[in-house]
N, C-alpha and C positions, 0 to 999 in steps of 0.2 A: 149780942156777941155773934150768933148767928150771920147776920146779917152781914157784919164786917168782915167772918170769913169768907159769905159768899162774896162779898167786894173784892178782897183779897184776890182770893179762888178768880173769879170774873177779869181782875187785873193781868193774872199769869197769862190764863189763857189769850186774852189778846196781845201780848206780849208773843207766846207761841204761834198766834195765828200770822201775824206780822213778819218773823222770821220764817217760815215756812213758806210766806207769797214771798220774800226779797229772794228766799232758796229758788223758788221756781222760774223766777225771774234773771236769775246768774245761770242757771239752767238753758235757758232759750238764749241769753248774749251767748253763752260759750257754744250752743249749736249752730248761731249766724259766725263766729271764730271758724267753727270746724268747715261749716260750708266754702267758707272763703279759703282756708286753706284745701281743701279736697278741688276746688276750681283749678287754684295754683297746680297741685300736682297732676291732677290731668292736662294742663297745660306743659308739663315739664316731664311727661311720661314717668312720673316717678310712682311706686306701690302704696295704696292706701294706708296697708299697715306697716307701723315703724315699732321692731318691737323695740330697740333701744332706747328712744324714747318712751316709750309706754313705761319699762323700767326704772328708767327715772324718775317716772311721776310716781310708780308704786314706792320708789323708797320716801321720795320726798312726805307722801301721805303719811307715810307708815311714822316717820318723823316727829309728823304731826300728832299724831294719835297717840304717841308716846309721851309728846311736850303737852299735850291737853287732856289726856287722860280720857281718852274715848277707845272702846272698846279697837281692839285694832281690825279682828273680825271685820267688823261693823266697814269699818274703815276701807278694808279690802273690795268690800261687796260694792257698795256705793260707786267706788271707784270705777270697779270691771264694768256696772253698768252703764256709766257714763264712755265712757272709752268704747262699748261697744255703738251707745247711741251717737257718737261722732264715726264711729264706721257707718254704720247705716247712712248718716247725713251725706256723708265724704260719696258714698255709695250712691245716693241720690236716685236709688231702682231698689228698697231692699226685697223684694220679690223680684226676679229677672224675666224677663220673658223668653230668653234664651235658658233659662233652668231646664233640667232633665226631666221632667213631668209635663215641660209646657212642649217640648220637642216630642216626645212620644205623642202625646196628646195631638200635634199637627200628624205626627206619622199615621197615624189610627183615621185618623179625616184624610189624607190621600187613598188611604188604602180604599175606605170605603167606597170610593168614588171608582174603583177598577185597576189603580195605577198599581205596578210593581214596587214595593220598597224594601232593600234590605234593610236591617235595623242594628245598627251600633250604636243604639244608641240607649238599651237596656239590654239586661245579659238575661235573655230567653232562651235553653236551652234547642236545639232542632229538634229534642224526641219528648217522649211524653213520659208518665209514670211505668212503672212495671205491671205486667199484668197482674200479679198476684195483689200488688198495693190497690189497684181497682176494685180485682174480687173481695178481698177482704174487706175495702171499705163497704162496699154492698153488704156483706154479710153481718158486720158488724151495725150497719142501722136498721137490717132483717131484725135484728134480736134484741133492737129494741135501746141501743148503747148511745142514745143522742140526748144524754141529761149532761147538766153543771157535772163538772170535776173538782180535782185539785186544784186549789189556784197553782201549782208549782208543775203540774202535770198528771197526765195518771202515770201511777209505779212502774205498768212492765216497758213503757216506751222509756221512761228514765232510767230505769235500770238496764234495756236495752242500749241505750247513748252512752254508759257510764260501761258499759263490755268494750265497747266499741271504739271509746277513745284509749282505755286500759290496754286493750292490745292491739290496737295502734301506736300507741305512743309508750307503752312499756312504764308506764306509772299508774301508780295505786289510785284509782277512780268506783265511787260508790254511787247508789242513787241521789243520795243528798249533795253530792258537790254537782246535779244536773237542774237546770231550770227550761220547761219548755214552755214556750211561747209562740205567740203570735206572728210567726214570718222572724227572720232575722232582724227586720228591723226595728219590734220593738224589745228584740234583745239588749241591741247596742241602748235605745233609748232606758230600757229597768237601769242598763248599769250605768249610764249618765247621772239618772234620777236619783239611784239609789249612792253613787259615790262621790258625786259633786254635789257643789252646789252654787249659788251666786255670788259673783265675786271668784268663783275660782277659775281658772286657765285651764286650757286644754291646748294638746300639741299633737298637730295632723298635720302626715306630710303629705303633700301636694305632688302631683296631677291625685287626686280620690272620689270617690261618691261623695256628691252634696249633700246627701242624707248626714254626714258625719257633722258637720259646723252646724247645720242648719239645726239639727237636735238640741247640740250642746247650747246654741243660742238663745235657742225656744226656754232653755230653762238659765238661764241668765249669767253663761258661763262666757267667756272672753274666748277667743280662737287665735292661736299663735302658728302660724304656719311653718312649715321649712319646706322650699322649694325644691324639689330632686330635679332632674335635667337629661335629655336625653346624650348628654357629653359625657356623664357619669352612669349612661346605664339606668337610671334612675335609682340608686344605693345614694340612700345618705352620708355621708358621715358621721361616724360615731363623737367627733371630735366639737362639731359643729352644732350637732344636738344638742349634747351635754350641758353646752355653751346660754343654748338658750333656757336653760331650766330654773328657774327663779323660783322665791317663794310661797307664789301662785299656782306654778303647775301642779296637779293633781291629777293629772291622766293622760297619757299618750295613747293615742289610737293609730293601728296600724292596719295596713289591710296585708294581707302574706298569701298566695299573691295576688300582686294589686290589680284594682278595675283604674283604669283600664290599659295601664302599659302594659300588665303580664309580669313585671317584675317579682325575683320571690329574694325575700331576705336572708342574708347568709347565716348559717349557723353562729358564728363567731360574732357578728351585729347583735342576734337575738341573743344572745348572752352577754355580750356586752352592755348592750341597752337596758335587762334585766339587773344585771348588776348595779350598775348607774342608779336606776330607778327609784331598785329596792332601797338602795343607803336614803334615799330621799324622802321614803313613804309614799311614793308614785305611784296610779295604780296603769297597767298595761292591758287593753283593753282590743285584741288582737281580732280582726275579721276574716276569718279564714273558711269562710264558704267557695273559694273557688281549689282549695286545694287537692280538690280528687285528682283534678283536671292538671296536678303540676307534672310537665315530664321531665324534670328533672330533680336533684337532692332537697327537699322541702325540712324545713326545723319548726315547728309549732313553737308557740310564747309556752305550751304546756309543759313540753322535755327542758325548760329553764328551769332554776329556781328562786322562783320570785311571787310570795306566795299573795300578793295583789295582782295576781295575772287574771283576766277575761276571757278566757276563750270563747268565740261568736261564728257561731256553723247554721247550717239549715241545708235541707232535703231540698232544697229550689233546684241548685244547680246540680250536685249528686243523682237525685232520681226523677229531675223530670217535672218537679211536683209544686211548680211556682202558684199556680192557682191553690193549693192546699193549705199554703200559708201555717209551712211549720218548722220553726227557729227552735236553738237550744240556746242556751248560755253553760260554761264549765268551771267552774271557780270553786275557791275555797266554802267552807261549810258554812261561813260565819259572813261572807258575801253573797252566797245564793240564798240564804234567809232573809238578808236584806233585799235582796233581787223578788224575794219570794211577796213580801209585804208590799213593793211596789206593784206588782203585776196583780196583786189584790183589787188594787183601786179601778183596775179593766175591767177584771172578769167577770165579775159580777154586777 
């Protein structure tokens, strides 16, 4: 009896094996499809990505998954990740050598050689940290303060951040709604990690830091762009947004104001957008490290009410202190614990 179960048993599994090589095999046709079609539209100047199409194929899956009774979850994931591996394909460079790390990287090799470079092409402060931020740091590794911490931060700088945005922003801020981290950028990355996940969408609007797609993609999320325009100012539409919000998206990323037009979002957008959002369970995941520098009426995603909101700051551009490598995140209690459990798997 044995025996004929493991025959059994033995039968499935190659049954599974077989399925699983035809899968990967309609995998590779559909990436010679994508290629062929990515030829065409460089041929015909037309954008890689087509979100209304994408749409389509999410309902038609989801269809799927309904008439065959497969998890729809499941469904979704699968999906975003094919869809992204046909951008890559269509892309035909997924690493660009014109990326913003590979441009610095040449800038730093002119330099060295003697040549003058101004650089737009990272936002490096002209001045440096504060005297007192230097002495202190000295003083503070005098006495000996250079052990492991909290993964979430130590207390008086969080509860410093949590004064700071309170009366700034005139809402009720504690240590436990701060997370600090490593530079801003793996702020934005915790809350990627910790509020997405595969298969789900994200929405950045464009002209922005590469760092934004490039994170969300790294963990196997779909990127939905909406283009802003220098004819408009580069202000979205609220109308147009909205539009593209499906039942993928889970997190709009914003930067307030943006690198690198300078643009800052109107009050009336960032509550509009919030509200939108919220009804959806959207989370807003706002980059607003350039806003010391805004001279004119600045609205944080934090003076909204939308209690999936991100707030993502850092000491780079404020004091000078880009080599310091020191980010916060500001969110609810119940997202900076999740914020808090991802930043776990770094720091130690």
């Amino acid at each position: 009896m044995k025996i004929e179960e493991n025959s059994e048993l033995g039968k499935l599994r190659e049954q599974i094996k077989i399925i699983t090589e035809d899968i990967f095999l309609l995998v590779s046709k559909r990436n010679s499809i994508s290629k062929q079609i990515g030829v065409y539209k460089s041929e015909k100047d037309l954008p890689i990505v087509d979100v209304k199409t994408e749409q389509s194929l999410f309902s038609s899956v989801k269809e799927i998954c309904k008439r065959e009774n497969i998890s729809e979850d499941l469904g979704m994931k699968i999906l975003g990740l094919l869809i992204n591996e046909s951008i890559s394909v269509q892309k035909n460079d997924p690493i660009s050598s014109n990326s913003h790390t590979a441009i610095i990287a040449e800038a730093r090799r002119i330099e060295k050689q003697g040549k003058p470079v101004i650089h737009l092409e990272i936002g490096e402060p002209d001045y440096g940290p504060p005297d007192s931020v230097i002495n202190d740091t000295f003083s503070a590794m005098r006495d000996g303060r250079t052990n492991y911490v909290e993964p979430a931060g130590i207390l008086p700088l969080r509860k410093r951040a949590a004064e700071y945005i309170e009366s700034r922003f005139n809402k009720k801020v504690d240590s436990d709604n701060v997370l600090i981290t490593t530079g801003g950028r793996f702020a934005v990355y915790a809350a990627l990690a910790t509020c997405i996940k595969p298969g789900d969408s994200v929405l950045v609007f464009q002209p922005a830091w590469p760092a934004y797609a490039n994170l969300a993609e790294s963990l196997g999320a779909r990127i939905i762009t909406y283009n802003t325009s220098f004819d408009d100012r580069w202000i979205p539409d609220i109308n147009e947004v909205v539009s593209l919000f499906d039942d993928t998206v889970k997190m709009i990323i914003l930067n307030t104001p943006n690198n690198p037009t300078g643009s800052i979002l109107s009050r009336d957008f960032m509550e509009s957008l919030s509200e939108e959002s919220s009804k959806r369970g959207i989370y807003i995941l706002s980059d607003e490290v350039y806003s010391e520098m805004s001279f004119k009426p600045f609205t944080s995603i934090f003076e909204t009410e939308n209690s999936r909101s991100i707030l993502i700051s850092s000491l780079s551009k404020s004091h000078g202190m880009t080599g310091f490598r020191v980010g916060y995140a500001v969110a609810d209690k119940s997202i900076i614990k999740k914020n808090g459990f991802s930043s776990k798997c770094f720091d130690y």
